[in-house]
BAKE-678260 format. One record per residue (C-alpha): residue in one letter; x, y, z. Coordinates in Angstrom, 2 decimals, padded with zeros to 5 digits. Layout:
N
{residuo->a	u->X	v->Y	w->Z}
...
***
This chain:
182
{residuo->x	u->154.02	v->-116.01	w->353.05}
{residuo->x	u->158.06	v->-116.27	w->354.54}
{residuo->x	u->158.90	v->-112.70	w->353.59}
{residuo->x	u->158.37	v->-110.02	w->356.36}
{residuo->x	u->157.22	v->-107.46	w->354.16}
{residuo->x	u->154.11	v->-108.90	w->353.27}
{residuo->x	u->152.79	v->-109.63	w->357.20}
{residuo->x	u->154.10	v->-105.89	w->357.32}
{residuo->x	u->152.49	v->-104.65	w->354.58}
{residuo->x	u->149.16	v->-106.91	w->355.49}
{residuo->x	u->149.12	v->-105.61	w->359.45}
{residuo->x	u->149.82	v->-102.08	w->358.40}
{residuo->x	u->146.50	v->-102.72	w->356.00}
{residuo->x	u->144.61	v->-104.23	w->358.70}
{residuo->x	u->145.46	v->-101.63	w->361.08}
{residuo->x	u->144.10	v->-098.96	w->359.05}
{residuo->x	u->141.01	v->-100.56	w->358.01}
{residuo->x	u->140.62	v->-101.20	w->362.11}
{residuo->x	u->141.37	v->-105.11	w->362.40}
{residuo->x	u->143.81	v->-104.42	w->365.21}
{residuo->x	u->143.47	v->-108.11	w->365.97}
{residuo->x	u->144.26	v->-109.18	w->362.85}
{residuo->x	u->147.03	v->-106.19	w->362.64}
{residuo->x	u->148.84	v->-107.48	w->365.97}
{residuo->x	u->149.12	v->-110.77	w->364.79}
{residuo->x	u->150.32	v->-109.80	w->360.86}
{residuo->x	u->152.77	v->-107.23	w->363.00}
{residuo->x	u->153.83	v->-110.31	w->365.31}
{residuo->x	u->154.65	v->-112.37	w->362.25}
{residuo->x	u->156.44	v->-109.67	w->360.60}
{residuo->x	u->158.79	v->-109.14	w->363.38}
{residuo->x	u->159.17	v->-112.68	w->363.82}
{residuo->x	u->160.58	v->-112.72	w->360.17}
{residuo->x	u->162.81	v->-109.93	w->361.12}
{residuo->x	u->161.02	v->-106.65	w->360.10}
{residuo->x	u->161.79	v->-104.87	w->362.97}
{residuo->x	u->162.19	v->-101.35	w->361.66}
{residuo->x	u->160.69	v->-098.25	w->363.40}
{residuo->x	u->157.38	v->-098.46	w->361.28}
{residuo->x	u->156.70	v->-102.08	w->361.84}
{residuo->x	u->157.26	v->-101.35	w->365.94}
{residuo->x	u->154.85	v->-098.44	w->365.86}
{residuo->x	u->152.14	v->-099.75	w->363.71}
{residuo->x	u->152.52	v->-102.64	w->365.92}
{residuo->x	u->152.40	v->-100.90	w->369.14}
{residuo->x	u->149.64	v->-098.90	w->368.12}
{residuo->x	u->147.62	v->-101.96	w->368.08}
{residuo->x	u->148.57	v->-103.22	w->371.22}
{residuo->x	u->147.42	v->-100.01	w->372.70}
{residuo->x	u->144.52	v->-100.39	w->370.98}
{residuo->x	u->143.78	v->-103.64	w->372.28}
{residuo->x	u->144.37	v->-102.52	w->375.83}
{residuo->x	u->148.23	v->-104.07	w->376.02}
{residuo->x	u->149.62	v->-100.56	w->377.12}
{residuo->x	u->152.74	v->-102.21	w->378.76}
{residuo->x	u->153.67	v->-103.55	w->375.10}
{residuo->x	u->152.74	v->-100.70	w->373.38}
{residuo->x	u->155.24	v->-098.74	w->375.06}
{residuo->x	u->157.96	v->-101.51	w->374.80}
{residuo->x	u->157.61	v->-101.38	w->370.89}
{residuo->x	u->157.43	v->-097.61	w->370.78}
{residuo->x	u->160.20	v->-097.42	w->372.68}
{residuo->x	u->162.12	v->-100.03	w->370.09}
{residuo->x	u->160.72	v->-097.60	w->367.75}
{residuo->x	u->162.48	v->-094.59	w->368.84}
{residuo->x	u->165.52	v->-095.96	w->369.74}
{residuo->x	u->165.49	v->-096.31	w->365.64}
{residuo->x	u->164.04	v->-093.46	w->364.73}
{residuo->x	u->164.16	v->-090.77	w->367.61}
{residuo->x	u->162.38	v->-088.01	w->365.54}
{residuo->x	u->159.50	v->-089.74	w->365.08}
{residuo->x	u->156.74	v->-087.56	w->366.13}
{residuo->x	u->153.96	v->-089.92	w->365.68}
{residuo->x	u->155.26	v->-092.32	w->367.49}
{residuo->x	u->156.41	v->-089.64	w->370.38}
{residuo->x	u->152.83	v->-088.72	w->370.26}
{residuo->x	u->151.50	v->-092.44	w->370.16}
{residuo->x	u->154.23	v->-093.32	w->373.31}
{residuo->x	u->152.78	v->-090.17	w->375.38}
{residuo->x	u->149.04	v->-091.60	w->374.99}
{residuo->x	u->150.58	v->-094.89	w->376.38}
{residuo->x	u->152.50	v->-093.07	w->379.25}
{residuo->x	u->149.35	v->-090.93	w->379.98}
{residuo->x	u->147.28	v->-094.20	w->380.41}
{residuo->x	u->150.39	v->-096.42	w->382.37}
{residuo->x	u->149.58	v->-093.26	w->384.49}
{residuo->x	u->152.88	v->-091.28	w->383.65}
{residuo->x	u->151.70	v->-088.13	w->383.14}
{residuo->x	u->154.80	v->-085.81	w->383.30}
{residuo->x	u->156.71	v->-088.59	w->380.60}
{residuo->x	u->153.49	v->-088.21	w->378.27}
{residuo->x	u->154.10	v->-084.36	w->378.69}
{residuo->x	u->157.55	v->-084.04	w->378.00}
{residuo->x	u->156.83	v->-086.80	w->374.98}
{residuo->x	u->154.12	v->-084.84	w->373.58}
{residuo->x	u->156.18	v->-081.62	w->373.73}
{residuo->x	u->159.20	v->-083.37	w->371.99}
{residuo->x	u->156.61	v->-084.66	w->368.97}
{residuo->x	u->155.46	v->-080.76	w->368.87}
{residuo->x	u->159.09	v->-079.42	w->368.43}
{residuo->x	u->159.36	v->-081.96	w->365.87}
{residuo->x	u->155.76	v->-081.14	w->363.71}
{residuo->x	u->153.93	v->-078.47	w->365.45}
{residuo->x	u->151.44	v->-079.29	w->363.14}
{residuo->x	u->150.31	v->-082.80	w->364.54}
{residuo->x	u->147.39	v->-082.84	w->366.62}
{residuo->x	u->147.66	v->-085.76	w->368.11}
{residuo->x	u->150.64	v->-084.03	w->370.09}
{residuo->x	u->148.87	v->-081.40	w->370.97}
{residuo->x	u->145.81	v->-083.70	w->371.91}
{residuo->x	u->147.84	v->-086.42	w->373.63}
{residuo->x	u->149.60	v->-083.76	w->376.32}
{residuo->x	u->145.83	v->-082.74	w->376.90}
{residuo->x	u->145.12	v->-085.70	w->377.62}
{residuo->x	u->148.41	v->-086.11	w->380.02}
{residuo->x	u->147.76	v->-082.75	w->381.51}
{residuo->x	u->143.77	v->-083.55	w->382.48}
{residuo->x	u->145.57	v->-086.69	w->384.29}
{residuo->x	u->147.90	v->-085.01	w->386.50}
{residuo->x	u->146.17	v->-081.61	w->387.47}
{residuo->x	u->148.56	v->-079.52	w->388.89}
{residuo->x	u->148.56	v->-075.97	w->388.86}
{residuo->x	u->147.03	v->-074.48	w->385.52}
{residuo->x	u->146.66	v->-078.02	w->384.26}
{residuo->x	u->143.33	v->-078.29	w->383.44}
{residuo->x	u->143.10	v->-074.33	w->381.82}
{residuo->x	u->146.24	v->-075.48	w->379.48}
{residuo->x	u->144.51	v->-078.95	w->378.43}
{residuo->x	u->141.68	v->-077.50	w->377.29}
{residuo->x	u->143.59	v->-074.84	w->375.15}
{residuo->x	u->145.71	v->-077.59	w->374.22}
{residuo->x	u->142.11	v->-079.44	w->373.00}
{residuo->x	u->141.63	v->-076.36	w->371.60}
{residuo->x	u->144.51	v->-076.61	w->369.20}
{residuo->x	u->144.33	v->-079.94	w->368.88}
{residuo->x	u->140.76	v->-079.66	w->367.11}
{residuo->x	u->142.22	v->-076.83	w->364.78}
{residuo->x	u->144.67	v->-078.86	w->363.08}
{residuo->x	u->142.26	v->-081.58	w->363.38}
{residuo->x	u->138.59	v->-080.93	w->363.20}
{residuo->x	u->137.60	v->-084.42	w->362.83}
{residuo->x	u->139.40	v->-085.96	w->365.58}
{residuo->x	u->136.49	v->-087.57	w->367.42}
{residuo->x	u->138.77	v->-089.15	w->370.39}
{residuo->x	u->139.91	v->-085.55	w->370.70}
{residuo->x	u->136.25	v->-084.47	w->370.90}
{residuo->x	u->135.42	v->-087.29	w->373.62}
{residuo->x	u->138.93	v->-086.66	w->375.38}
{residuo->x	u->137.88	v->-083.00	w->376.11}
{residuo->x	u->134.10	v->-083.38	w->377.00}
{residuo->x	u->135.72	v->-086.25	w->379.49}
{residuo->x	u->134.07	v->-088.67	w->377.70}
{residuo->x	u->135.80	v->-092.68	w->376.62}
{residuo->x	u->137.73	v->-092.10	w->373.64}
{residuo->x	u->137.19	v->-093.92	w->369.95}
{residuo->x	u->138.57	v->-093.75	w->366.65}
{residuo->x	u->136.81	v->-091.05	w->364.36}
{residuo->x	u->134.50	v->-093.40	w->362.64}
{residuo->x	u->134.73	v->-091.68	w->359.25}
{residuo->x	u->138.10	v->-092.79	w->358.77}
{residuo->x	u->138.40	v->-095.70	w->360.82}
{residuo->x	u->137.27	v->-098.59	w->357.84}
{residuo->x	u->139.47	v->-096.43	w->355.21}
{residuo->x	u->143.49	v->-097.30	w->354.26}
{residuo->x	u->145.67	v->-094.50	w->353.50}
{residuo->x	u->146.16	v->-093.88	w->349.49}
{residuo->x	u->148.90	v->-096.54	w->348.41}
{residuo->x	u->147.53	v->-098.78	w->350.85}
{residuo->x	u->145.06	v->-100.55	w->349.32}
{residuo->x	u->141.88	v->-099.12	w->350.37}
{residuo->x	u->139.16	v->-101.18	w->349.38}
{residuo->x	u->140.71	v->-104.28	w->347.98}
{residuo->x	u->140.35	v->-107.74	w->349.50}
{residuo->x	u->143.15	v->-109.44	w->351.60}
{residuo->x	u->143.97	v->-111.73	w->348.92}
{residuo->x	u->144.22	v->-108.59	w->346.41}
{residuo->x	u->146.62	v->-106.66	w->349.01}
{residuo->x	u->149.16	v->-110.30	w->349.08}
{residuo->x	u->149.66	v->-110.54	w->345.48}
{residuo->x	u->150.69	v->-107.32	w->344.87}
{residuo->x	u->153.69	v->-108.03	w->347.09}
{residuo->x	u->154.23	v->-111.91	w->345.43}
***
């Protein structure tokens, strides 16, 4: 297909069902085409930081945000980035930005765990783990949050790792997914 909406559409599907291969190079097409809008950037830099391309990750979530600067999920996605480039204080200040926007996303309050465990200054480690804490109440099943706090490697929660968000397609082939947007 020559429209960008359909690699879009195809590498957001792929990124949900956990293809991040697969949704980096739909994502790649797409922006080739000229779908370059905040979504498109932070699906797409969400797989590159899934497939260990931090440096990009951050280049497209920054693209991202320079389009949509309230984004919280991508300010929280960006701090996880920042926290792993080893820029704890930016994945802070990121994180806190993303809670002033939804104080109701965990992955903020997860993510400047995460940021806080890396830098260890002062009361850092005390406020990461209430941070978990919170973290896990707005999101019980948040196995990376889990793993994150016990110290442990981080992976998406497998229960919803294979499933697409509703309107997205969940369970239908590839094929199924491309001629809905023919």
């Amino acid at each position: 297909p020559s429209r960008p909406t359909v690699w879009a559409f195809l590498g957001s599907a792929r990124l949900h069902a956990g293809d991040e291969r697969g949704a980096l190079a739909a994502l790649d097409r797409a922006v080739e085409l000229g779908a370059a809008d905040a979504t498109v950037l932070r699906d797409r830099g969400t797989a590159r930081s899934r497939t260990g391309d931090h440096v990009g990750a951050r280049a497209d979530f920054d693209r991202a945000l320079e389009l949509d600067p309230n984004d919280a999920k991508t300010l929280a996605r960006r701090a996880a980035v920042r926290a792993n480039l080893d820029d704890p204080d930016g994945a802070i200040a990121d994180s806190e930005r993303a809670m002033a926007i939804d104080p109701r996303l965990a992955a903020a309050w997860s993510g400047r765990a995460f940021a806080r465990g890396k830098r260890l200054k002062g009361d850092d480690l005390r406020l990461a783990l209430e941070d978990y804490g919170r973290a896990l109440e707005l999101d019980p099943t948040s196995s990376q949050t889990y793993s994150h706090r016990a110290g442990g490697e981080a992976h998406p929660p497998p229960a919803r790792r294979g499933q697409l968000h509703e309107g997205h397609g969940a369970g239908l082939p590839e094929e199924q997914l491309l001629a809905g947007l023919r």
